[in-house]
DRENNUGU-892726 format. One record per residue: residue in three letters; x negated, y, z negated of N, C-alpha, C, O in turn. Coordinates in steps of 0.2 Angstrom, whole numbers, padded with zeros to 4 digits, always signed. Layout:
ALAXYZXYZXYZXYZ...
***
This chain:
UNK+0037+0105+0200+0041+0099+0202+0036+0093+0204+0032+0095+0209UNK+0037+0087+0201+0034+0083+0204+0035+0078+0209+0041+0076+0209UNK+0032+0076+0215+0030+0073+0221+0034+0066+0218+0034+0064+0213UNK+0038+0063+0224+0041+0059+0223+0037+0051+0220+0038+0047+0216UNK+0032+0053+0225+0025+0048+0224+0023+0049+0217+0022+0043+0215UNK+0022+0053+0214+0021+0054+0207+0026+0051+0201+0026+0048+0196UNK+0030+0053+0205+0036+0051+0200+0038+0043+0199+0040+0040+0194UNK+0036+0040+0206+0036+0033+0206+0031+0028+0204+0032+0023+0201UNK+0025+0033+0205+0018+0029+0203+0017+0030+0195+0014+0026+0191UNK+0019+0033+0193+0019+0036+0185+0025+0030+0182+0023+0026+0177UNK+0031+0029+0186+0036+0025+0183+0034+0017+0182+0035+0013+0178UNK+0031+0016+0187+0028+0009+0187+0022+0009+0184+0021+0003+0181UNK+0017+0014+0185+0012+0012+0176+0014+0012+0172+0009+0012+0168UNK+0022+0013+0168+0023+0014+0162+0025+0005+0162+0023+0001+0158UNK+0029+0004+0168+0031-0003+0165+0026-0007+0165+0026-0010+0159UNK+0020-0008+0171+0014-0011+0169+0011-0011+0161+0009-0016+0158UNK+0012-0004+0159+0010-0004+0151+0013-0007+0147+0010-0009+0142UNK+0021-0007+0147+0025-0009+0143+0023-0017+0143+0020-0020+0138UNK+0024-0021+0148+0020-0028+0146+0013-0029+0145+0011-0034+0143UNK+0008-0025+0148+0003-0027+0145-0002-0021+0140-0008-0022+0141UNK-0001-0018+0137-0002-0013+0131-0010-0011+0131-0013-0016+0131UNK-0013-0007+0131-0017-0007+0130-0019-0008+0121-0016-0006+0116UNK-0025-0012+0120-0028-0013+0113-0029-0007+0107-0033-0003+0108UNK-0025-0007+0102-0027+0001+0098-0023+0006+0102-0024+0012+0100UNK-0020+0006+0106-0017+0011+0109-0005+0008+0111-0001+0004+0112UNK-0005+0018+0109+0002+0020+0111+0002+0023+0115-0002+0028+0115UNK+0007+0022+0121+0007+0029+0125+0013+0028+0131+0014+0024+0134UNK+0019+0035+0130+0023+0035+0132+0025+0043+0134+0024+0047+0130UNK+0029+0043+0142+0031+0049+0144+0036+0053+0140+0042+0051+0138UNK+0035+0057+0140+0041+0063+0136+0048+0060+0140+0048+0059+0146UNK+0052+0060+0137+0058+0060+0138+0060+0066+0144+0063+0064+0150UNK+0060+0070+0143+0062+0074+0149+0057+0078+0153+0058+0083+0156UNK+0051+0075+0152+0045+0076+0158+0041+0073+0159+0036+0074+0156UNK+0041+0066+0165+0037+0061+0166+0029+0063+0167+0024+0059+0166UNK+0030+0070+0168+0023+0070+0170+0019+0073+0163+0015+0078+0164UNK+0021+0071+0157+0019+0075+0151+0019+0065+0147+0023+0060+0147UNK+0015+0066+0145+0014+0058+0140+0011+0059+0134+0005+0061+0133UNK+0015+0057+0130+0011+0057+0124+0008+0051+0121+0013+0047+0120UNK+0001+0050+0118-0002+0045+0117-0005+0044+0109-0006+0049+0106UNK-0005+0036+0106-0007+0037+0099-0015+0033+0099-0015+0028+0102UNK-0020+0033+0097-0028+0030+0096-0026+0030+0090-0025+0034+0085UNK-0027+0021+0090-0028+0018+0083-0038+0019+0082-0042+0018+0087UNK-0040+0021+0075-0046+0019+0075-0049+0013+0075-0046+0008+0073UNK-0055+0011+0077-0056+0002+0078-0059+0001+0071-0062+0005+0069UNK-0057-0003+0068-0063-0007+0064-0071-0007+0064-0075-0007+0069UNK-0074-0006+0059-0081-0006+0058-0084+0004+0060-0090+0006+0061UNK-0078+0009+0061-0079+0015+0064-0076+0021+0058-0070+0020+0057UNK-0078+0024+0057-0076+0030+0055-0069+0032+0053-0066+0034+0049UNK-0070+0029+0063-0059+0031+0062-0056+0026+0060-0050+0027+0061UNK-0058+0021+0057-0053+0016+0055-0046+0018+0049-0047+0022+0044UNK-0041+0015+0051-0037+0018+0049-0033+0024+0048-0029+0025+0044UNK-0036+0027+0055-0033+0034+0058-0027+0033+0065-0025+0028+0069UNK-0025+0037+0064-0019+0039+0068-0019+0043+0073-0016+0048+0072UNK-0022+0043+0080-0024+0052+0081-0019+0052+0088-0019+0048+0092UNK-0015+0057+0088-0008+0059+0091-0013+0064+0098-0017+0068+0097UNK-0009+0062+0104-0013+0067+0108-0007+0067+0115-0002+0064+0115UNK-0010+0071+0120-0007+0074+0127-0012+0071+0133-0018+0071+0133UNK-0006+0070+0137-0009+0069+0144-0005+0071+0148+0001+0068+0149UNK-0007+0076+0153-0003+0082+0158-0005+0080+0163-0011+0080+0162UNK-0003+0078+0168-0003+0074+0175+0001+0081+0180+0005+0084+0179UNK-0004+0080+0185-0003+0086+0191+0001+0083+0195+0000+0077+0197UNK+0008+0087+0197+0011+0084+0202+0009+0080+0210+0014+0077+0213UNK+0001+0081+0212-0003+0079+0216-0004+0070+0211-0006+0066+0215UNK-0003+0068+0205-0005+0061+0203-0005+0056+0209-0001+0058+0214UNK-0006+0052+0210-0015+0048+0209-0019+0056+0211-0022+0060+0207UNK-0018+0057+0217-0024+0059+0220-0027+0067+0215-0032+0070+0216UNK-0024+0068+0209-0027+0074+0205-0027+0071+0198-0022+0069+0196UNK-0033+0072+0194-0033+0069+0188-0030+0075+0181-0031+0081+0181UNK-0028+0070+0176-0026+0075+0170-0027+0077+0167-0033+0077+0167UNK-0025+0081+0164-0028+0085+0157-0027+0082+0150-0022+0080+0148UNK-0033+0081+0145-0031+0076+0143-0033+0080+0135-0037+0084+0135UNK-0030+0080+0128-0031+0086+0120-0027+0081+0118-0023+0077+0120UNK-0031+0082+0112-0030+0078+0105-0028+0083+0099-0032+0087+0098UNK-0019+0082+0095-0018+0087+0089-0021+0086+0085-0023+0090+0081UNK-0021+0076+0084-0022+0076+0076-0031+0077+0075-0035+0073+0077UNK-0031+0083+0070-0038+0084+0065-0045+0076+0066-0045+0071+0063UNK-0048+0076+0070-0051+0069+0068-0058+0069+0070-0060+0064+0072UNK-0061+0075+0069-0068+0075+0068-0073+0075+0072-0079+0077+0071UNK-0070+0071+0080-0075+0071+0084-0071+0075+0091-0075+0076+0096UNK-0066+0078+0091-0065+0081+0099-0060+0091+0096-0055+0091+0092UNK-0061+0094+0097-0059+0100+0095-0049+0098+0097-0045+0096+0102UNK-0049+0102+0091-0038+0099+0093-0038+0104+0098-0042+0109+0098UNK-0031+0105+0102-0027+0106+0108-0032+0111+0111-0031+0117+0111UNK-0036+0108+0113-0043+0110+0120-0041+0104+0122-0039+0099+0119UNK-0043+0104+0129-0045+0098+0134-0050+0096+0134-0055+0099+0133UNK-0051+0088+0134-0058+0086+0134-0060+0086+0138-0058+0089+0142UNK-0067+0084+0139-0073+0082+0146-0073+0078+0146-0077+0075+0142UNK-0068+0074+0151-0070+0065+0153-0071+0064+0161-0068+0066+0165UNK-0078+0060+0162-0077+0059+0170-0069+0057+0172-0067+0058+0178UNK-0064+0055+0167-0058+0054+0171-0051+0060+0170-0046+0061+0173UNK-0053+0064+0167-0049+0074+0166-0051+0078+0172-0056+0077+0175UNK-0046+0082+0172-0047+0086+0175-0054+0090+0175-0056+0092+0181UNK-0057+0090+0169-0063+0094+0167-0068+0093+0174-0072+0098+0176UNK-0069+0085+0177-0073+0084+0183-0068+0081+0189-0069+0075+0190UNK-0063+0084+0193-0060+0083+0196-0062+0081+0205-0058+0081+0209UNK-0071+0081+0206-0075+0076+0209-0077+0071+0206-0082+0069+0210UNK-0076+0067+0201-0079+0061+0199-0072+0056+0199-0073+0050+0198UNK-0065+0059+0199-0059+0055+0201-0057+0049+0204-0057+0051+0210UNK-0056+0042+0204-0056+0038+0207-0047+0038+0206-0043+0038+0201UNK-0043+0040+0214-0037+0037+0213-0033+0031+0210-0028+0031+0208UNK-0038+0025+0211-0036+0020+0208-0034+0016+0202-0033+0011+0200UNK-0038+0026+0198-0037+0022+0190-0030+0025+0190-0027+0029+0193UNK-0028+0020+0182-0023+0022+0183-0021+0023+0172-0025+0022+0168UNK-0016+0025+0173-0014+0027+0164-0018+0023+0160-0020+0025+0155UNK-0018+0016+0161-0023+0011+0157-0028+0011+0155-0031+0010+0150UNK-0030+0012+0163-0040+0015+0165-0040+0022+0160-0046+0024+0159UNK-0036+0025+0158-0037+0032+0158-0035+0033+0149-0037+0039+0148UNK-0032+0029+0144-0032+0027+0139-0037+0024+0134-0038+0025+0128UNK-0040+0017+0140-0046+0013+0140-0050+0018+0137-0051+0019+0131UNK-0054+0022+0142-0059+0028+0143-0058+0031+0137-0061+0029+0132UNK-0053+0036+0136-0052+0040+0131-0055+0036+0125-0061+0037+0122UNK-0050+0029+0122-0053+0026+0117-0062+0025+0115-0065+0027+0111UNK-0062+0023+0119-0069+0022+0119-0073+0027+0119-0078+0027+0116UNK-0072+0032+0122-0076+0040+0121-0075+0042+0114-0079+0046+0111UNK-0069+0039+0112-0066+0043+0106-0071+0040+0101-0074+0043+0096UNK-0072+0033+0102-0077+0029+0095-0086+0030+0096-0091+0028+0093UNK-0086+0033+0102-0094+0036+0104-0096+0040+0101-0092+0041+0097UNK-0101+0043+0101-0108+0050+0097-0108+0054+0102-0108+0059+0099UNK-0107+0055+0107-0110+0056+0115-0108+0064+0113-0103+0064+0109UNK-0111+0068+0115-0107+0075+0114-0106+0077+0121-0110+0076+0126UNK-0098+0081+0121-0097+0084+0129-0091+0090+0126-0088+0091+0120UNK-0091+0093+0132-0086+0099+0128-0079+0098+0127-0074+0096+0130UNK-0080+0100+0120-0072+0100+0117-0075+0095+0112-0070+0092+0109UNK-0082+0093+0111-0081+0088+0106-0085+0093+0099-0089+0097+0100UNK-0083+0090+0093-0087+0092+0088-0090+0088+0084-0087+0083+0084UNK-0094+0089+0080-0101+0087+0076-0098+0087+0068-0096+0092+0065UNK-0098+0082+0066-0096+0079+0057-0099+0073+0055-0102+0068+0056UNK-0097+0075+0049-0102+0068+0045-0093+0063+0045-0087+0065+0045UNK-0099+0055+0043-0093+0052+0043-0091+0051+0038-0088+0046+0038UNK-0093+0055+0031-0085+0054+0028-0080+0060+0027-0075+0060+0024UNK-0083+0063+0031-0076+0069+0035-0072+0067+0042-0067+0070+0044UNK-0075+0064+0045-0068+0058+0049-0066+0053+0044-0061+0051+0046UNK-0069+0051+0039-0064+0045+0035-0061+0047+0032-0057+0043+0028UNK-0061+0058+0031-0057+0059+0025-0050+0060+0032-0044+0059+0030UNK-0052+0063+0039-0046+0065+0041-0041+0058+0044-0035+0057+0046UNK-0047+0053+0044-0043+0048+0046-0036+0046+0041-0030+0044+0042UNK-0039+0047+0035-0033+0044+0028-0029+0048+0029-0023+0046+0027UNK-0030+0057+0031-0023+0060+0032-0019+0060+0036-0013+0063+0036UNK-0022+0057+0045-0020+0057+0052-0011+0055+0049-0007+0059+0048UNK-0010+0050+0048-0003+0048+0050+0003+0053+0044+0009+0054+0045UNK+0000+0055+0040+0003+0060+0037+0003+0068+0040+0006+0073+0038UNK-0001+0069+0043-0002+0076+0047+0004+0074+0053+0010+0077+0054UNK+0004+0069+0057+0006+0069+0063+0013+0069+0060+0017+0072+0064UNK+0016+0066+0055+0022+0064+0054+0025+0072+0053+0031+0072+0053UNK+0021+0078+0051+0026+0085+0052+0028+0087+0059+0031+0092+0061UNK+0024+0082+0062+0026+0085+0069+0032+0080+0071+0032+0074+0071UNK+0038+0086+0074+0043+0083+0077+0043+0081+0084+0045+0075+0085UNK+0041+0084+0089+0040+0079+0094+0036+0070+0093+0038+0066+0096UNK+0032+0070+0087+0028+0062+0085+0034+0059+0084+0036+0054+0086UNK+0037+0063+0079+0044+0061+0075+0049+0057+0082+0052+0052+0082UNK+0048+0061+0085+0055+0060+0089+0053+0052+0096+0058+0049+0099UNK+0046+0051+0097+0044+0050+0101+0040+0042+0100+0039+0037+0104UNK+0039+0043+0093+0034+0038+0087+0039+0036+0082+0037+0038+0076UNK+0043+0034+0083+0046+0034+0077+0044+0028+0071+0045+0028+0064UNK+0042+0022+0076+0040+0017+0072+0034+0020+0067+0035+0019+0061UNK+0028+0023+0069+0026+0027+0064+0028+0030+0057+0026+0030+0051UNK+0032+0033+0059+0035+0036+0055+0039+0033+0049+0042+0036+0045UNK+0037+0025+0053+0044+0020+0047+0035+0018+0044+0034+0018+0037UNK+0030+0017+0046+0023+0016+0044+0024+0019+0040+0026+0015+0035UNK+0022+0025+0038+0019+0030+0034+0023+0031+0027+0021+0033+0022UNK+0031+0030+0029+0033+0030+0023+0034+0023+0020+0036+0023+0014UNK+0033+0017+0022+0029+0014+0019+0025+0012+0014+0026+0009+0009UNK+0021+0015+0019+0013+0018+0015+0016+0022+0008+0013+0020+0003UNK+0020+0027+0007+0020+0031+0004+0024+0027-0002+0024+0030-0007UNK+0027+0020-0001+0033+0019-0007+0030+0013-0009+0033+0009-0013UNK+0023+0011-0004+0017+0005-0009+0011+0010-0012+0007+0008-0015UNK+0012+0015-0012+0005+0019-0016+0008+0022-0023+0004+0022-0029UNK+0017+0026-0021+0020+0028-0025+0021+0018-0033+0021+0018-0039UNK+0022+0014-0028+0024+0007-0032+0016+0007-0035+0017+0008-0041UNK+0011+0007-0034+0003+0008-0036+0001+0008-0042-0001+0005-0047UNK+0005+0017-0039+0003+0024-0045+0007+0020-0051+0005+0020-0057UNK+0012+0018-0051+0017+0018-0057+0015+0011-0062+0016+0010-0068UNK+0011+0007-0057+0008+0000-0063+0007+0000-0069+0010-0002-0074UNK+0002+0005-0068-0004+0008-0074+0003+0010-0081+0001+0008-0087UNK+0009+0013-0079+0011+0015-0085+0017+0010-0088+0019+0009-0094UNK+0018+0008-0083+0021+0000-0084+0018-0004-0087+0021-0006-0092UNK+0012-0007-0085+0006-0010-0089+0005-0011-0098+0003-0014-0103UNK+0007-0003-0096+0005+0000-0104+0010+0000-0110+0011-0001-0116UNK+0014+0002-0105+0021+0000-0109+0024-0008-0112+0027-0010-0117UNK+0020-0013-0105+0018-0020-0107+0016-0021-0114+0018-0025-0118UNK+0010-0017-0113+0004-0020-0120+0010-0017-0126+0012-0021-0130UNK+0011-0011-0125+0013-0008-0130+0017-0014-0135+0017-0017-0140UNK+0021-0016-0130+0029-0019-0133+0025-0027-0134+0027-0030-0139UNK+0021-0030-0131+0018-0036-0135+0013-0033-0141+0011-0038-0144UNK+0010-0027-0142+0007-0027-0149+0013-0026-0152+0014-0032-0152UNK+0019-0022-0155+0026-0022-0157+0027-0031-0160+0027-0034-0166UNK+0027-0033-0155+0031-0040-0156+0026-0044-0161+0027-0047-0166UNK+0020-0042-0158+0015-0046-0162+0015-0043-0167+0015-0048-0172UNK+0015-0037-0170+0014-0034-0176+0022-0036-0181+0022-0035-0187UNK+0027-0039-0177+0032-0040-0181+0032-0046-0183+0034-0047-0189UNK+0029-0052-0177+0030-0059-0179+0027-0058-0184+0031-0058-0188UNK+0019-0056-0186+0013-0058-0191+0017-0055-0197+0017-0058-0202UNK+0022-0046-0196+0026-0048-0203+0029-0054-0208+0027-0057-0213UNK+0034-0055-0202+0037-0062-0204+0035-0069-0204+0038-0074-0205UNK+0028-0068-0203+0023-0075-0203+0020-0073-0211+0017-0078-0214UNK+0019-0067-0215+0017-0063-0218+0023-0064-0225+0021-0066-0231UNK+0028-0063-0225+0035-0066-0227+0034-0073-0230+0034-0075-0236UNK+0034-0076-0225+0034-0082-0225+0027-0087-0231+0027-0091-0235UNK+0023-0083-0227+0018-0086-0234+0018-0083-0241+0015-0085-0246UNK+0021-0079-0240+0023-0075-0247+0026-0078-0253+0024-0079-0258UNK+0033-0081-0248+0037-0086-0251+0035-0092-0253+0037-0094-0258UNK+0029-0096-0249+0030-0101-0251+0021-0100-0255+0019-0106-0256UNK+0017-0095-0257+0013-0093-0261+0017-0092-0268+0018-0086-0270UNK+0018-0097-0272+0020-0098-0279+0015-0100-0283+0011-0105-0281UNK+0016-0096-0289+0009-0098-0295+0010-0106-0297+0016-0109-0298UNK+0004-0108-0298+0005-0115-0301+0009-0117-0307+0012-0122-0308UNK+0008-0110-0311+0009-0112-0319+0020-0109-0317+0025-0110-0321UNK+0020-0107-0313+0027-0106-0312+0029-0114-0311+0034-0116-0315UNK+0027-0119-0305+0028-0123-0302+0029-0128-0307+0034-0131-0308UNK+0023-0127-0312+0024-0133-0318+0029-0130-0324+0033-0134-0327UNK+0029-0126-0324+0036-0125-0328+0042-0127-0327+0045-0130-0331UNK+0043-0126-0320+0049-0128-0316+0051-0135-0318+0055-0137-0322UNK+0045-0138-0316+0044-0145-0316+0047-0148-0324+0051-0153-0325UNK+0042-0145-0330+0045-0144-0336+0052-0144-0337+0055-0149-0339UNK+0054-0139-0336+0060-0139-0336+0066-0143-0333+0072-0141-0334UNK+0064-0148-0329+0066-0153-0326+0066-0158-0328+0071-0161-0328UNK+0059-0160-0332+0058-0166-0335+0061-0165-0343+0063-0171-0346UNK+0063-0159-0346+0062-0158-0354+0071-0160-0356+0071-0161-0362UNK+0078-0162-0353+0081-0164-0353+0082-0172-0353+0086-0176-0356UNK+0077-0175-0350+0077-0182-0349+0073-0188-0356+0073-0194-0357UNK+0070-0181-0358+0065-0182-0363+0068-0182-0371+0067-0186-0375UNK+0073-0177-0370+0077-0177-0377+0083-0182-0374+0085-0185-0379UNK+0085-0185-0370+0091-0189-0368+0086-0196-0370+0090-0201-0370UNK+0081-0198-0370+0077-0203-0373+0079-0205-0380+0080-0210-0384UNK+0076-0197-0380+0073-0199-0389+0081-0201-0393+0081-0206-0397UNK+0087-0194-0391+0093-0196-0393+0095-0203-0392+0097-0205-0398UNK+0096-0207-0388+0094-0213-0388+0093-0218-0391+0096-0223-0391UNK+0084-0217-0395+0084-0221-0396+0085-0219-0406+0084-0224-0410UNK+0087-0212-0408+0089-0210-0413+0095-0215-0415+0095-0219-0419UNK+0100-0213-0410+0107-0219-0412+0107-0224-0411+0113-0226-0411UNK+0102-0229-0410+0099-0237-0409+0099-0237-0414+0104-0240-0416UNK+0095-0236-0419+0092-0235-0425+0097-0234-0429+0098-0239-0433UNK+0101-0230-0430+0105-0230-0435+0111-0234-0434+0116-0235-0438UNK+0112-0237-0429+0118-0243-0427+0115-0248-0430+0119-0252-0433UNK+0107-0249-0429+0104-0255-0432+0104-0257-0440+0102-0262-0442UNK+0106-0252-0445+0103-0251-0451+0109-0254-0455+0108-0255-0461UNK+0117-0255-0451+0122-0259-0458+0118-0265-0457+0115-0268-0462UNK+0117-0268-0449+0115-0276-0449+0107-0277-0452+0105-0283-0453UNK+0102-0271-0452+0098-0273-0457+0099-0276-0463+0096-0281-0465UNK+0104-0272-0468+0107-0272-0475+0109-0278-0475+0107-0281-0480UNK+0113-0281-0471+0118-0288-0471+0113-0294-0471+0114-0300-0471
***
């Protein structure tokens, strides 16, 4: 059971944090046990972890201020062994190096920062970084089968699926694309038919053309001559006379 002071002092660093946040950082009391917090480490930029998600715990002794926490990371992420406690001058692990006056901020702060460090201490382990960049990319998809993140993180969880229905939009381009091209070689392939048609038609032999032609002019040609056939014989009583 926790000390009234604990429960007071805990309650009022939650709201200090709620307006002023820490940077790359979540972190919020369990719903039905103030002295249990659950916290999220954005990776920073330019590190390893970048675009990791790493889910973790902070267990607070009913003695808070004057006794420091315990502090374990779930999610897989290359540099601290998951649900072991870590070794921070601000954990339990050294509970003579405790300064009462830090407080959930100071003790986030820290973590972060240890977290994007080399430093080895117990509870931490040794990886290459593209074995944190690989578990970085699966951090928020690990974290999201856990129901407690679910239940506590849920903005997360609207992240992630997200991510999942821009990657699934991604995957699907390629075939879409393809079906693009398809259907403009199609179209292309039918205009050049019917462009193909068309010169067909209008590819006529010359000797057809002058016939045509012939046979246009060969009517006007005998309407001449008949012409001047019956002039001639009109003309021939008044020759006689």
């Amino acid at each position: 059971m926790a000390e009234k002071s604990c429960v007071k002092r805990l309650q009022k660093e939650y709201r200090a944090l709620c307006k002023e946040p820490v940077s790359h950082v979540e972190a919020r009391p369990s719903p039905t046990d103030i002295l249990e917090w659950h916290y999220v480490l954005e990776g920073s930029e330019g590190t390893p972890f970048a675009g990791g998600y790493y889910y973790g715990k902070i267990k607070f002794p009913s003695e808070y201020p004057f006794k420091p926490p315990g502090i374990s990371m779930t999610t897989p992420n290359g540099r601290f062994i998951t649900q072991k406690k870590i070794c921070l001058s601000m954990s339990d692990f050294h509970p003579e190096s405790w300064n009462p006056m830090w407080s959930v901020s100071s003790i986030l702060t820290g973590l972060l920062s240890f977290m994007m460090d080399n430093s080895p201490t117990t509870g931490s382990v040794s990886t290459t970084v593209a074995e944190k960049q690989r578990l970085a990319k699966a951090s928020l998809a690990f974290n999201c089968k856990n129901p407690t993140f679910k239940k506590i993180f849920p903005e997360y969880v609207e992240k992630y699926n997200q991510q999942k229905l821009l990657e699934q939009s991604v995957s699907e381009q390629p075939s879409s694309n393809g079906s693009t091209k398809e259907e403009s070689a199609s179209r292309r392939t039918s205009n050049h038919g019917i462009l193909q048609q068309d010169q067909n038609r209008d590819e006529v032999p010359k000797d057809t053309i002058i016939n045509r032609k012939q046979s246009k002019n060969f009517p006007l040609w005998m309407l001449v001559l008949l012409v001047s056939v019956f002039g001639i014989v009109m003309a021939l009583p008044l020759i006689q006379l």
